[in-house]
Backbone as numpy.savetxt, mean C-alpha at the origin, in Angstrom:
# Nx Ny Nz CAx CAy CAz Cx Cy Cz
1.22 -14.74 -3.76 0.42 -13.54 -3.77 1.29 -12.30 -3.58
2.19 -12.61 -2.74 3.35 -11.48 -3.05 3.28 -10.54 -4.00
4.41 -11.59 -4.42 4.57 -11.58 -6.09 4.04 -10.63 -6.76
2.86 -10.45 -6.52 1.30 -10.45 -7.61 1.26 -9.03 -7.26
1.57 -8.72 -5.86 1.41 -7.34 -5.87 2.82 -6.24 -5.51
3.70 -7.02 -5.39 5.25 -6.45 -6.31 4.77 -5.70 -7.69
4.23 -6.72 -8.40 4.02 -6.75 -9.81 2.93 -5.43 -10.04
2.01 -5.12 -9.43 1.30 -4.03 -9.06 1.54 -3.00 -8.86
2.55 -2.88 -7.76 2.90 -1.66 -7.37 4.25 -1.69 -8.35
5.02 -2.45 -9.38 5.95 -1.88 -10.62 5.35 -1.31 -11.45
4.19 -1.94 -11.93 3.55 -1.04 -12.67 2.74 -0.37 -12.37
2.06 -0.10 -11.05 1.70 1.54 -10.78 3.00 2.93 -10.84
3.71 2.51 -10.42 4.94 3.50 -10.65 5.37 3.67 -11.86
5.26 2.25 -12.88 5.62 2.75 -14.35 4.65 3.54 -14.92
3.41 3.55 -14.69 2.03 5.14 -15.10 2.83 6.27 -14.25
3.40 6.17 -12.84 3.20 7.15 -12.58 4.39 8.19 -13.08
5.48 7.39 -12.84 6.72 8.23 -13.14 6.56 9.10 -14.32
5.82 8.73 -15.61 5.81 9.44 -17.34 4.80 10.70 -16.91
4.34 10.92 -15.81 3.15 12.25 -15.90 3.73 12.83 -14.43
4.99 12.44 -13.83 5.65 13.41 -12.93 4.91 13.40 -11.59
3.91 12.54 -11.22 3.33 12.17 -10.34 4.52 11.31 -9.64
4.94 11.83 -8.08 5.84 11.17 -7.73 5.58 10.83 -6.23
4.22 10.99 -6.07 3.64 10.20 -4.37 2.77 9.57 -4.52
2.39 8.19 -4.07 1.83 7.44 -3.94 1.23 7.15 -2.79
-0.40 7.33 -2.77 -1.07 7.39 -1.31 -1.52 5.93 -1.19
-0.46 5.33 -0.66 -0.49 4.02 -0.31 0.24 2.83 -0.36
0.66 1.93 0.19 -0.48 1.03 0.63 -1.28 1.44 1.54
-2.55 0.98 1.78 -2.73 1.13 2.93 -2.92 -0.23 3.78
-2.46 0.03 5.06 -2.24 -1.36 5.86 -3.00 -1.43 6.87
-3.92 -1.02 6.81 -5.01 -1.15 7.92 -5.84 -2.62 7.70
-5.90 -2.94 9.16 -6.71 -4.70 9.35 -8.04 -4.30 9.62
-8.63 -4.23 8.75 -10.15 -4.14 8.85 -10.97 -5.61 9.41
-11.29 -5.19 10.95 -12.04 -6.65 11.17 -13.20 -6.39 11.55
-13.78 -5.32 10.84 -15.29 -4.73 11.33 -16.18 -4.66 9.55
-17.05 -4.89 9.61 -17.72 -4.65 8.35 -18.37 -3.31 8.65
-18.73 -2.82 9.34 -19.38 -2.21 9.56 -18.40 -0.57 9.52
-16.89 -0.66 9.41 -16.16 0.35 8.93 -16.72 0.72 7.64
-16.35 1.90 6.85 -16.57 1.88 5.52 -15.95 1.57 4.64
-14.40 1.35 5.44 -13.79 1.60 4.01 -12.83 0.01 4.48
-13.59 -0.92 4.28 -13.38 -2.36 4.52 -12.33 -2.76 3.27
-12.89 -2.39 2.28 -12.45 -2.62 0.49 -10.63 -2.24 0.72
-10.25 -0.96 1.88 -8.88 -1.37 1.29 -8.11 -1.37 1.90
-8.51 -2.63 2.72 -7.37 -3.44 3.73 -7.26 -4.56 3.28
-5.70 -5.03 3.11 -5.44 -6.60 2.14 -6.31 -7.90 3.18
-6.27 -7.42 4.04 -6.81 -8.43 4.48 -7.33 -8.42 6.20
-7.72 -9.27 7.21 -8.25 -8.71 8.29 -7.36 -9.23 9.19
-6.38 -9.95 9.15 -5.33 -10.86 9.63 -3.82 -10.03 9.66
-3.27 -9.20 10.22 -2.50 -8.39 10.61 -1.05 -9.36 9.89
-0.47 -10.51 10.39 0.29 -11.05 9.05 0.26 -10.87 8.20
-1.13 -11.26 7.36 -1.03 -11.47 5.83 -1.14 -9.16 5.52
-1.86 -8.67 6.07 -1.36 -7.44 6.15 0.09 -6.92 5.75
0.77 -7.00 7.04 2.17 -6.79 7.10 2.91 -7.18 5.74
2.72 -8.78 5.52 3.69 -9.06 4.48 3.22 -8.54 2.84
1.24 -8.56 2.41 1.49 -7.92 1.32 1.66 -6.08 1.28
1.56 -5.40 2.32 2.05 -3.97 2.72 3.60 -4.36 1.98
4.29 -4.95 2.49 5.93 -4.75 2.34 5.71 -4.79 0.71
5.00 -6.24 0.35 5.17 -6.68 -0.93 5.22 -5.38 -2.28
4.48 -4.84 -1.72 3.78 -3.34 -2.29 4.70 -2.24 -2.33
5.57 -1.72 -1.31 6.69 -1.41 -1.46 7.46 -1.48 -1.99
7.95 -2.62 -1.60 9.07 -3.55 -2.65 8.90 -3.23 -3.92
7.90 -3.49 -4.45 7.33 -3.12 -6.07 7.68 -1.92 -6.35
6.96 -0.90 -5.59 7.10 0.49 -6.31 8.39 0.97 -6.17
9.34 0.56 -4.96 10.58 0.83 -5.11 11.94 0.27 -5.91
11.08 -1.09 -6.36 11.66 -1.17 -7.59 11.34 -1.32 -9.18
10.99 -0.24 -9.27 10.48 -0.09 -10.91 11.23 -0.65 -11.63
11.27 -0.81 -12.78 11.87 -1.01 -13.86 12.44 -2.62 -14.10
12.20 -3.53 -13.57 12.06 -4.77 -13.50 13.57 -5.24 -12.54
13.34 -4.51 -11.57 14.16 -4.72 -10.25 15.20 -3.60 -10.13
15.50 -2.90 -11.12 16.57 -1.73 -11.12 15.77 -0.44 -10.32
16.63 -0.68 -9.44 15.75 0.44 -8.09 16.00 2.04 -8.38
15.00 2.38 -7.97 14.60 3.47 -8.72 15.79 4.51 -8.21
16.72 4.16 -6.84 17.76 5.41 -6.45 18.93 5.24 -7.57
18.85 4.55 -8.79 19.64 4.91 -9.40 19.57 5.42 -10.82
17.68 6.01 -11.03 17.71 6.69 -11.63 17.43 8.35 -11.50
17.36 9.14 -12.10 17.18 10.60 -11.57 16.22 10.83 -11.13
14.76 10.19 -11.08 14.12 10.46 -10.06 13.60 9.57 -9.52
12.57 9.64 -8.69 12.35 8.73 -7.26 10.90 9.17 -6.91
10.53 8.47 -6.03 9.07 7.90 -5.64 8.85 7.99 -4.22
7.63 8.81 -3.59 7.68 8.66 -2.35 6.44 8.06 -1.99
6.21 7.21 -1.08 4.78 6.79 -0.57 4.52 7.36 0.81
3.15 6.87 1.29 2.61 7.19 2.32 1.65 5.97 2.45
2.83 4.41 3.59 1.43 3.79 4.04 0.64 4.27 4.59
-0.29 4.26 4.53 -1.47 4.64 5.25 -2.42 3.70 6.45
-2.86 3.91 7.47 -3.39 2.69 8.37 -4.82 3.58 8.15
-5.76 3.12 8.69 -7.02 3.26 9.25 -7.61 3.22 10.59
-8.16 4.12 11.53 -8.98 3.47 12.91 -10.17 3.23 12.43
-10.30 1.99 12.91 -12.13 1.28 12.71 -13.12 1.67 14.37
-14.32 2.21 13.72 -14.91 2.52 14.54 -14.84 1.81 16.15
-14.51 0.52 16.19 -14.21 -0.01 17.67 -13.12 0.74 18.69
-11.91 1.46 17.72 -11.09 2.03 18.72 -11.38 3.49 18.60
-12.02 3.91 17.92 -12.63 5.60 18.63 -12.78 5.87 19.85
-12.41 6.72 20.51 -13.34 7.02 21.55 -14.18 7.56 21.45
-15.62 6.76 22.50 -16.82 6.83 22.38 -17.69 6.37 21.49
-16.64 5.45 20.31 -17.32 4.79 19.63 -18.23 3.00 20.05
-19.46 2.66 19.64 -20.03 1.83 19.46 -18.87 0.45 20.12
-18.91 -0.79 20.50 -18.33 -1.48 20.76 -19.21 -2.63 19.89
């Protein structure tokens, strides 16, 4: 499953690089273990491992475009922003 999303994030960067779009808002690595958050849909998973490792996987990808030739050795470059989430349980004053 890695793999799969290496393969994802190469070719999100190959759309993005041709239209000069050069940040990428995401992964995001938040462990959603509440349904009752809203935005459940985009956390890989609710298990903080499998998190962690496809987060990296995702990286990995977009930082290496071009079918492993990393992108610092062409003239331009790619910046992300993982992103996490708080689920309503750690708010303060939120619902328990």
């Amino acid at each position: 499953m890695r793999n799969w999303w290496e393969r994802i994030a190469a070719a999100t960067a190959a759309e993005m690089l041709p239209t000069g779009v050069t940040w990428n808002f995401g992964p995001v690595v938040a462990v959603a273990q509440d349904i009752r958050w809203g935005r459940t849909y985009e956390s890989f998973s609710e298990q903080p491992q499998l998190v962690t490792e496809l987060g990296a996987a995702y990286v990995r990808g977009l930082q290496a475009y071009g079918g492993g030739q990393a992108l610092a050795t062409q003239s331009i470059s790619l910046a992300m922003a993982a992103q996490h989430g708080c689920h309503p349980p750690h708010l303060p004053g939120a619902p328990t």
